[in-house]
C-alpha positions in Angstrom: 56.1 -36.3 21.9 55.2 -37.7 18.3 55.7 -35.0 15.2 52.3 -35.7 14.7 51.0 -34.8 18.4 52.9 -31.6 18.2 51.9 -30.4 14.9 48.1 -31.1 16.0 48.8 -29.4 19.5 50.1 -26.2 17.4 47.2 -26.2 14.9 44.6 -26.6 17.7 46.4 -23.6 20.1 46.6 -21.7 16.4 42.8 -22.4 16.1 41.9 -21.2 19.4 44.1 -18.0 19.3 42.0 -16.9 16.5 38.3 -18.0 17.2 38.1 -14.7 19.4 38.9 -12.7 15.9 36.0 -14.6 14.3 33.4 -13.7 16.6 34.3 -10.2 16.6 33.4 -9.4 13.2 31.3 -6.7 12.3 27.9 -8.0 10.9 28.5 -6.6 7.2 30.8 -8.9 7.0 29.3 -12.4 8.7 27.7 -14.6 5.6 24.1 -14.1 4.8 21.8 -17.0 4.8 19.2 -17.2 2.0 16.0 -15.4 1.6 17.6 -13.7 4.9 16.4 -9.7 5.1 18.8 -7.3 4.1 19.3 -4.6 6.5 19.3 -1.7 5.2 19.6 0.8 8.3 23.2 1.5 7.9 22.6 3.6 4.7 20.6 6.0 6.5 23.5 7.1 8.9 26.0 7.3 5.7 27.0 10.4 4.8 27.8 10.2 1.2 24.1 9.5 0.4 21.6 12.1 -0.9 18.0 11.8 0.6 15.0 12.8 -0.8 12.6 13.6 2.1 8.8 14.6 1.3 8.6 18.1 2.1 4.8 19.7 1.2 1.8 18.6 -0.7 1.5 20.8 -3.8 -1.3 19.4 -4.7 -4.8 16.2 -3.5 -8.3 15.1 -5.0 -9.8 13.6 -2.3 -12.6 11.9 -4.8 -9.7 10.6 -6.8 -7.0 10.1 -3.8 -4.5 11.3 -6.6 -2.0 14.7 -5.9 1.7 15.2 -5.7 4.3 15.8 -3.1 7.5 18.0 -3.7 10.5 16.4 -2.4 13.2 18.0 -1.1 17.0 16.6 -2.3 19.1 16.7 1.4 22.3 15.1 3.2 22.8 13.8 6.7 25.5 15.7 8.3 26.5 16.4 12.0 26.6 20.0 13.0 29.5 20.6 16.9 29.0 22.4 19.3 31.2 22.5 22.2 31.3 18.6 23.2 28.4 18.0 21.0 27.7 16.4 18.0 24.4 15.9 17.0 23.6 15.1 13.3 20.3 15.9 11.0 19.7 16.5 7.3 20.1 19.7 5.8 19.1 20.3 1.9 21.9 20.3 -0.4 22.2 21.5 -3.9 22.1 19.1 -7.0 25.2 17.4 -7.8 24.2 15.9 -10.8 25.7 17.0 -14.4 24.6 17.9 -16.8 22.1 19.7 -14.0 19.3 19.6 -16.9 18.8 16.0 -16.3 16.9 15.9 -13.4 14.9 18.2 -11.0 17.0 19.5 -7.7 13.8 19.1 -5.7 11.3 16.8 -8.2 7.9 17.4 -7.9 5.7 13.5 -8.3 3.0 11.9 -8.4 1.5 9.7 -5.6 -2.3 8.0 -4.9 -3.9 6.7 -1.6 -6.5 3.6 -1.7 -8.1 2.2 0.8 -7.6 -1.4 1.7 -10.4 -2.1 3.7 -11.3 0.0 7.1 -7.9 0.2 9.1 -5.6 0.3 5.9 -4.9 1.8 3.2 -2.5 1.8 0.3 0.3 4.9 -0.9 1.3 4.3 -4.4 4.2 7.1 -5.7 6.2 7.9 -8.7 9.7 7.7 -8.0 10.7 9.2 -11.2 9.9 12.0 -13.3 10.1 10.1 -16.6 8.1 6.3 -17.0 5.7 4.7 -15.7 4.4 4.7 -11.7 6.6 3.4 -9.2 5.7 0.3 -6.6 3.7 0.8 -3.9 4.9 1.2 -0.7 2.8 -1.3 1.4 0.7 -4.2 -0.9 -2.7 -5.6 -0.1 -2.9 -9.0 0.3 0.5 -9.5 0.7 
């Protein structure tokens, strides 16, 4: 056998010892094509996040569509039991320093608009300070 055959016999048994590894990889790490969607569901299962989860309507005009939502600042975390782990969101206190800055559980501004008959439009604030945040669904688009 030629030094030549060998070498390429090696590098091809080499190549097919790892192809298994390759096609195990988690899909974080697999390359993205562009314009591909991002997903995002992962970040909802992390723990180290904070969540803000709408909890009551302090205030609505229906003539205007205009009133505000109080949000309240949690974190997922699983709670045991026996042989049981089931996980939720809890609220959790502000972490934030100087605790001044922003609002444990902020208080903001949101607007519903009608699209046409099946649809309609939420606009909110996602901050206390600037101007109004996106919308979450666009019409038209």
């Amino acid at each position: 056998m030629s030094t030549t055959t060998a070498f390429a016999l090696r590098l091809g048994l080499l190549f097919a010892a790892c192809l298994p590894l390759g096609a195990s990889l988690p899909a974080q790490h697999q390359q993205q094509l562009l314009n591909e969607p991002v997903d995002l569901s992962p970040d909802f299962l992390d723990y180290r996040n904070t969540y803000f989860l709408a909890d009551s309507l302090v205030s609505f005009d229906p003539r205007t569509g205009q009133g505000t939502l109080s949000w309240d600042r949690s974190r997922y975390t699983p709670a045991h039991a026996f042989n049981y782990t089931q996980h939720g969101f809890r609220s959790m206190a502000q972490n934030e320093f100087p605790a001044t800055e922003y609002a444990e559980d902020p208080v903001l501004a949101f607007s519903l608009e009608f699209v046409d008959s099946r649809s309609l439009r939420l606009a909110g604030t996602y901050r206390a300070r600037g101007g109004p945040g996106r919308a979450f669904a666009h019409a038209g688009g």
